[in-house]
C-alpha positions as CSV (number, residue, x, y, z in Angstrom):
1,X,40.2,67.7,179.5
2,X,43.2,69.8,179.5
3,X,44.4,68.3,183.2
4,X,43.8,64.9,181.4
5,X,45.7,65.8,178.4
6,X,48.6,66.9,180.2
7,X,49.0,63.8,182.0
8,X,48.9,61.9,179.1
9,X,51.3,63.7,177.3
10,X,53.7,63.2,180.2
11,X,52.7,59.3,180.7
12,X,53.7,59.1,177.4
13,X,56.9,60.5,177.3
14,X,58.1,59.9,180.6
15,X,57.0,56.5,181.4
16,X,57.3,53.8,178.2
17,X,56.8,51.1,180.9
18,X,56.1,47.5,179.0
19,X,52.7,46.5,178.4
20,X,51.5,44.2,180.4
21,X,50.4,40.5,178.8
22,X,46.4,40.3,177.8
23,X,44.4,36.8,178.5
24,X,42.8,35.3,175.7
25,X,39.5,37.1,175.0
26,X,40.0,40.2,176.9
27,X,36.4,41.5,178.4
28,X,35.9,44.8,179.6
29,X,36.2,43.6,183.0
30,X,39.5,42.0,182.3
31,X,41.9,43.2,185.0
32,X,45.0,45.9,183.2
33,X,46.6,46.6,186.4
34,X,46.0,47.1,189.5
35,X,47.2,50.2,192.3
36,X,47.8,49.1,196.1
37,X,45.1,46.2,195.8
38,X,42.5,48.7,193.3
39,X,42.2,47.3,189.8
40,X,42.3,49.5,186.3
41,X,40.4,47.2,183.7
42,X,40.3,47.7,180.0
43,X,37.0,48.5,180.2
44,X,37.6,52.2,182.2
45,X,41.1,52.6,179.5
46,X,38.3,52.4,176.5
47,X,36.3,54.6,178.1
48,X,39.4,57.0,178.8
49,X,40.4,56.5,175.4
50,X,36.9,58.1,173.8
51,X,37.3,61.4,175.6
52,X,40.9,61.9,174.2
53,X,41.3,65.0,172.5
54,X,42.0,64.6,168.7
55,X,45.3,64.8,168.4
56,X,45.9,62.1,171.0
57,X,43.6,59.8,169.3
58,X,46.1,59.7,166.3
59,X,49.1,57.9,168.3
60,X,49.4,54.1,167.7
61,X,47.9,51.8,169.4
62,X,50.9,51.1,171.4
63,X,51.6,54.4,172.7
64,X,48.2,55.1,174.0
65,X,47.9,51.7,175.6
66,X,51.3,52.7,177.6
67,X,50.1,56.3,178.0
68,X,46.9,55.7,179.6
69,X,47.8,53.0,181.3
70,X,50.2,55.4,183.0
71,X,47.6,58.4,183.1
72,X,45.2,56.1,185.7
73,X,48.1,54.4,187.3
74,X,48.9,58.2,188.5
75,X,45.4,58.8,189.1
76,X,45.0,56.0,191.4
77,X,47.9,57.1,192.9
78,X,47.1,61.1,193.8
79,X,43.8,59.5,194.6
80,X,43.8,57.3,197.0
81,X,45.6,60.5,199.0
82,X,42.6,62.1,199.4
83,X,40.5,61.5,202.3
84,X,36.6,61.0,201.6
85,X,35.0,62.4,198.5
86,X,35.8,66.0,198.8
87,X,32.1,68.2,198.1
88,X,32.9,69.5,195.0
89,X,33.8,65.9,193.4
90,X,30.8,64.5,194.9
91,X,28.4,66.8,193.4
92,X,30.9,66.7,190.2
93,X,30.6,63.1,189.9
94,X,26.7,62.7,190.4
95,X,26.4,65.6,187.3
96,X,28.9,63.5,184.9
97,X,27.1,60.0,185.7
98,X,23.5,62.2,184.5
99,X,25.4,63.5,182.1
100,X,26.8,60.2,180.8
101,X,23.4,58.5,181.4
102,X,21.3,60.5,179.5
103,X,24.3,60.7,176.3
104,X,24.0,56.7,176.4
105,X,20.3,57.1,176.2
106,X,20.1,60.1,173.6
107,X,22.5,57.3,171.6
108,X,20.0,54.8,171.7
109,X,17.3,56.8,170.5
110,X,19.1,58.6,167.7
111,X,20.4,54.8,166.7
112,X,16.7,53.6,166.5
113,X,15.2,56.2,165.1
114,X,17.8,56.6,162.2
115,X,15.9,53.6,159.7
116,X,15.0,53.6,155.7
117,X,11.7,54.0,156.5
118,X,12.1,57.1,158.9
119,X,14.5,58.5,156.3
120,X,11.9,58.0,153.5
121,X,8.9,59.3,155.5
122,X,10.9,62.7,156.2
123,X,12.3,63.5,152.8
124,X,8.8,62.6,151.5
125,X,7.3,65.5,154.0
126,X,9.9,67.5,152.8
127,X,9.7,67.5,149.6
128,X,7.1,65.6,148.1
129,X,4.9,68.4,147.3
130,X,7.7,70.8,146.3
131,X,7.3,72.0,142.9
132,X,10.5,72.9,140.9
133,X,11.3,76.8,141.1
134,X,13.3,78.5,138.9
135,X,17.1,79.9,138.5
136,X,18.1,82.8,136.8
137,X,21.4,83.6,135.0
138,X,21.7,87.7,134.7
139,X,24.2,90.3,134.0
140,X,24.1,93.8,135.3
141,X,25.8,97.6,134.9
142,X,26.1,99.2,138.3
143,X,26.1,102.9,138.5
144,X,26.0,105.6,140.5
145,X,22.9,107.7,139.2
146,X,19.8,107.3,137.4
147,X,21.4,109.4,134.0
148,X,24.3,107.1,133.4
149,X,22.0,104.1,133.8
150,X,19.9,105.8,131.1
151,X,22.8,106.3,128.8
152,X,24.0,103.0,129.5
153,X,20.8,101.6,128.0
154,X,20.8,103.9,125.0
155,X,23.9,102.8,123.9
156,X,23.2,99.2,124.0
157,X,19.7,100.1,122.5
158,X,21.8,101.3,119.6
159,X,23.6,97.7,119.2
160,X,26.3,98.1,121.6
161,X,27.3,94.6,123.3
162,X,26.0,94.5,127.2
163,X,28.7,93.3,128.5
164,X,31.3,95.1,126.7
165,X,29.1,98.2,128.2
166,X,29.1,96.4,131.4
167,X,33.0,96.0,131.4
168,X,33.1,99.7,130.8
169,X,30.7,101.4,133.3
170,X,29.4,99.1,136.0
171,X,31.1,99.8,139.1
172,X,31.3,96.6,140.9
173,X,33.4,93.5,140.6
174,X,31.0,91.8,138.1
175,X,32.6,94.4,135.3
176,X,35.7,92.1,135.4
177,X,33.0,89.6,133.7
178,X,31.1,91.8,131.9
179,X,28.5,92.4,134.2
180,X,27.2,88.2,134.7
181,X,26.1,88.0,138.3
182,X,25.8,84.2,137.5
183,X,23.1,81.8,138.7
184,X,20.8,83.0,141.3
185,X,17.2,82.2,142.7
186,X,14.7,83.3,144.0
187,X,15.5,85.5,147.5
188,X,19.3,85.2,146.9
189,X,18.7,89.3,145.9
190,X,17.8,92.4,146.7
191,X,14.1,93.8,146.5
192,X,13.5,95.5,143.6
193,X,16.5,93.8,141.7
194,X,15.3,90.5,141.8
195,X,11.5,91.8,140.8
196,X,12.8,93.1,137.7
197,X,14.8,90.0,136.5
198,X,11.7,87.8,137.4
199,X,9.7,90.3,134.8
200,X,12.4,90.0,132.2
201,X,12.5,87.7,129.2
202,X,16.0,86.2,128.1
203,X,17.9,88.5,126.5
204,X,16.0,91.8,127.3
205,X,17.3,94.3,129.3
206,X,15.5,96.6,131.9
207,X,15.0,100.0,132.2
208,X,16.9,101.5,135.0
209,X,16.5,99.5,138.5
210,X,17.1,100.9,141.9
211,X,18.7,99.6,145.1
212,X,20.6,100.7,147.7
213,X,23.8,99.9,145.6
214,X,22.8,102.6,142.8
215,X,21.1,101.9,139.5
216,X,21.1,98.8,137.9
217,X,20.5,97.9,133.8
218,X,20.0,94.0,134.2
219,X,19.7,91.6,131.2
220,X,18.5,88.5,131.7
221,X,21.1,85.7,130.1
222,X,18.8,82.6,130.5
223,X,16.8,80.6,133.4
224,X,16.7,76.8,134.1
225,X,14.5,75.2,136.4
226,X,16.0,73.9,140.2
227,X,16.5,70.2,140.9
228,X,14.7,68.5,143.9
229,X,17.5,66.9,145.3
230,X,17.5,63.4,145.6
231,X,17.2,61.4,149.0
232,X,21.1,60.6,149.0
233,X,22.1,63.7,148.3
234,X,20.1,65.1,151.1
235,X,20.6,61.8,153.9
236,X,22.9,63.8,156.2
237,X,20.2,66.4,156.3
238,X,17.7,64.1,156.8
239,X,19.3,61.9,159.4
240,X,19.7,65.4,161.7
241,X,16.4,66.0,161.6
242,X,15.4,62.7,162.4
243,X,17.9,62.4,165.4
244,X,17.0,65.8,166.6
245,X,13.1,65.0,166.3
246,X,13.4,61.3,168.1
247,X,15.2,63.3,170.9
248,X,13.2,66.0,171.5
249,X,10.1,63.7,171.2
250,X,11.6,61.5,173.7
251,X,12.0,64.4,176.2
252,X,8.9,65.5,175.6
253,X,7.0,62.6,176.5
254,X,9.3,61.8,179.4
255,X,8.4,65.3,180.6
256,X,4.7,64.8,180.4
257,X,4.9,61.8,182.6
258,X,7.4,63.0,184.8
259,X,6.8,64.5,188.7
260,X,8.8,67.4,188.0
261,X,8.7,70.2,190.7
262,X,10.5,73.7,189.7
263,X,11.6,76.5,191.7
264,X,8.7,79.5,191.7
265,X,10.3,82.5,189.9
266,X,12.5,84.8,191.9
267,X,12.6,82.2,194.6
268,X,16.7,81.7,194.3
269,X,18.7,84.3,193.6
270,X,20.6,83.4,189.9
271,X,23.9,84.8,191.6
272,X,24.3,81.8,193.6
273,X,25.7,79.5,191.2
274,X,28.8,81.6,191.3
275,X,29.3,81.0,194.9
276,X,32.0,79.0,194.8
277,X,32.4,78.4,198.6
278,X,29.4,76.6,198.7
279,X,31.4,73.3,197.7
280,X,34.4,73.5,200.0
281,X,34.8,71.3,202.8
């Protein structure tokens, strides 16, 4: 990619060559250009163009068409200096055509599999049977022992405001709003914190809690129940899991069908794959 890149960016610059004149109805097949008698079609400078990185794929339309164009002319060129297929681009060029087969079949699949229906059935499995849970808005005073938790509580017993208490004492970055943790559920925290504000009622406050932050006092502010999303608001979600369940379906079934023959274990030493000599001429 970077090699390709780097050719680009000099085609680009270096050789703003006129575009040659399209027939009516262009094809993928239609003939671009062609090298010492070897044609470049517009179907192989689509396909170049897909596998741009990013920031090339921003240029006008005109650029790139003089930049590519360019990038396989010199291809051809360097090319058609090589004798034979050297070993490593043989064995190079039969892993990117698997490669590219099995992305054009994995894009198949995820296209068919990706329906209303399919969409439906999955956020029905989902969530059909969920029941609505619950969220919980709390405050808390942080502190260090078990005593000034205690005389924490006493003084809000006797009518002091909780959060002005919290503002006062707690020792964590919730003081700055009086102690409100804001909205929470259930698991967001820590055992037995989040036992105590499940046992609470709004507006009481707990006897002192502990954690392995300190002591908390917690008051619970009020609770509302969660929303089960709706299918929109979930489709990206939803079309994921449907991709990634088509595919691995697919491959599944294609597996138990298959002839497949595997190495017995220890049978090839793993250090192989980084001999590199083993594809020089």
């Amino acid at each position: 990619m970077l090699r390709t890149a780097r050719i680009l960016a000099f085609s680009v610059a270096a050789l703003g060559t006129a575009l040659p004149a399209l027939a009516d109805e262009p094809t993928a097949e239609t003939v671009i250009a062609t090298v010492n008698g070897t044609q470049i079609t517009l179907g192989q400078m689509v396909a170049a163009r897909l596998v741009l990185p990013d920031q090339y794929q921003q240029l006008p339309d005109d650029v790139l068409f003089t930049g590519l164009l360019n990038q396989l002319i010199q291809q051809q060129l360097l090319a058609d200096q090589v004798t034979g297929v050297p070993t490593k681009v043989r064995f190079a060029m039969e892993n990117e055509e698997r490669s590219l087969m099995a992305s054009a079949m994995i894009d198949q699949v995820v296209n068919d599999a990706v329906t209303d229906e399919a969409l439906q059935a999955a956020y029905d499995a989902q969530y059909a049977n969920v029941e609505p849970g619950t969220e919980y808005n709390a405050s808390h005073i942080l502190v260090a022992t078990e005593e000034e938790a205690l005389a924490a509580k006493a003084r809000i017993d006797a009518g002091e405001d909780f959060a002005a208490v919290a503002a006062e004492l707690s020792s964590d970055n919730s003081a700055a709003n009086g102690g409100n943790l804001g909205w929470f559920s259930a698991g967001m925290m820590v055992e037995p914190f989040e036992t105590a504000v499940m046992a609470l009622e709004p507006g009481q406050v707990s006897d002192p809690v502990q954690t392995q932050f300190g002591w908390h006092l917690i008051t619970l502010l009020e609770t509302r129940p969660t929303a089960i999303p709706t299918l929109d608001e979930v489709r990206g979600d939803l079309t994921a899991a449907v991709q990634q369940s088509a595919v691995e379906t697919l491959l599944a079934d294609l597996e138990a069908a298959a002839d497949i023959t595997r190495p017995e274990e220890g049978a090839f030493d793993p250090a192989l794959m980084s001999n590199f000599d083993l594809l020089k001429d």
